[in-house]
C-alpha positions, 0 to 999 in steps of 0.5 A, spaced: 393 954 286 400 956 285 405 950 285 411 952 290 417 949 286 421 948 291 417 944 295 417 939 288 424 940 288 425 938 296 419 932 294 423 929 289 429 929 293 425 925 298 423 920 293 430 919 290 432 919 297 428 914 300 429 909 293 437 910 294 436 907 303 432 903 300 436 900 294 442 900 299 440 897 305 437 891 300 444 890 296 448 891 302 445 889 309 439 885 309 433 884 304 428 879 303 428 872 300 423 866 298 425 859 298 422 855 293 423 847 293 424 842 298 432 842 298 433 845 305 429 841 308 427 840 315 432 846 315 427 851 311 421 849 307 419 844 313 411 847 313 406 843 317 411 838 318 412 836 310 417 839 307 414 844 301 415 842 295 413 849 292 414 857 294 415 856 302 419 860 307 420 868 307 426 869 310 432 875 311 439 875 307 444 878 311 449 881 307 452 885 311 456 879 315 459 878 308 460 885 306 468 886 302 469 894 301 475 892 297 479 895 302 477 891 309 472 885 309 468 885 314 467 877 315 466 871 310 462 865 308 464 859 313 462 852 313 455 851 316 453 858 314 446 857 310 447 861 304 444 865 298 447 865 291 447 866 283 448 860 280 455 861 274 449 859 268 447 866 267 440 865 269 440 870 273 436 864 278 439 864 286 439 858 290 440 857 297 445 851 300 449 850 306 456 851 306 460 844 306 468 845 305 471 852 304 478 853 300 483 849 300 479 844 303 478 837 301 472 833 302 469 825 299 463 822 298 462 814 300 456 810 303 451 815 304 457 820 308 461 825 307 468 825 310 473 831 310 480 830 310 483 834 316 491 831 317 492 827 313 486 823 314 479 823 311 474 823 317 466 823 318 463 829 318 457 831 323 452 833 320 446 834 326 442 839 321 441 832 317 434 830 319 433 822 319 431 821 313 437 824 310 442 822 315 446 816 310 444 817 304 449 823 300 450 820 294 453 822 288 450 821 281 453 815 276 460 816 275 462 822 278 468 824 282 467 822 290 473 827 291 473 834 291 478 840 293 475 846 293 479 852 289 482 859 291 474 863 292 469 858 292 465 854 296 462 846 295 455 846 298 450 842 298 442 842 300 440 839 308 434 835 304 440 831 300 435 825 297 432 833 293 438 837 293 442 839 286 448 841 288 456 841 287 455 834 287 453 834 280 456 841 278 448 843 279 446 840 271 439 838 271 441 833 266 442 826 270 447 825 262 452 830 265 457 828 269 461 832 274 468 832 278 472 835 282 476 838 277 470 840 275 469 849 276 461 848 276 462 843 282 464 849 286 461 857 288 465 863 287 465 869 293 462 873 288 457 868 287 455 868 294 448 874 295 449 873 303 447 869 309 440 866 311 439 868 318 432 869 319 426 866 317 420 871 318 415 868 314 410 864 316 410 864 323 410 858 325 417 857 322 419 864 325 426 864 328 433 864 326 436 859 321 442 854 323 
């Protein structure tokens, strides 16, 4: 049998073509994510009513919402957003928090809660995603800073399950030696760090819905 070259041709322009949607749809509009560990919990994570200490949920990043073309942005991380990002340490792992403070904005730690300085003072933050168990009790590691303000194009976020969460609070070290504050650039996330928002879980079904 005689091969047309031209349906070769016009097939690997096919698969070149359907590789390149597909690469653009994942990297500029949505794509899949699985969360691992227990730190957003009940938010994510939350699975026959416990929270999942290994690989959970399956959910969507969008990263449309966020998407900056250089010449026109058409929108950006807000407080409350769930959100995907690469930690700075260069292991090429993605985590997911909430955005807590974004630039500009001045925050503290103290007896368990989180208060954000809105003119001139500190006020109690509501944090209705908080289930009961973690309501009182975001707390700071030995010795690090209880205030933060957060610089030009970065974000402080923490995990809605805080009694398991590592996060801006301790500069996101493992290592319970390493002390963080606020003057501290671990303890905050850059724009460019941010993959996209967590906007819907998919999997299981159980847990199917959007994320808040």
């Amino acid at each position: 049998m005689k091969i047309n070259k031209k349906d070769v041709m016009e097939f690997f322009i096919d698969i070149i073509s359907i590789a390149l949607i597909v690469f653009i749809v994942r990297t500029f509009i949505v794509s899949p994510f699985r969360v691992s560990g227990p730190s957003m919990c009940n938010t994510l994570n939350f699975i026959n009513e416990r929270c999942e200490f290994g690989k959970g949920d399956i959910m969507l990043i969008d990263s449309f919402s966020y998407l900056n073309l250089g010449f026109h942005e058409i929108g950006e991380p807000e407080n409350k957003d769930v959100v995907v990002f690469m930690l700075r340490n260069g292991s090429q792992k993605y985590l997911v928090k909430r955005i807590i403070a974004v630039e500009g904005e001045t925050l503290k730690i103290e007896d368990g809660f989180v208060y954000k300085l809105i003119d001139g003072d500190f006020q109690k933050l509501e944090e209705p995603y908080l289930n009961s168990e973690n309501l009182d009790q975001t707390f700071l590691s030995f010795a690090n800073s209880q205030t933060f303000t957060v610089p030009k194009d970065h974000y402080f976020l923490m995990g809605d399950n805080r009694l398991y969460s590592n996060d801006s609070r301790n500069c996101y070290y493992k290592s319970p030696t390493l002390t963080c504050s606020g003057e501290n650039v671990d303890a905050f996330v850059h724009r460019k760090q941010i993959r996209g928002k967590a906007s819907l879980v998919v999997f299981p079904f159980q847990n199917f819905g959007k994320i808040n």
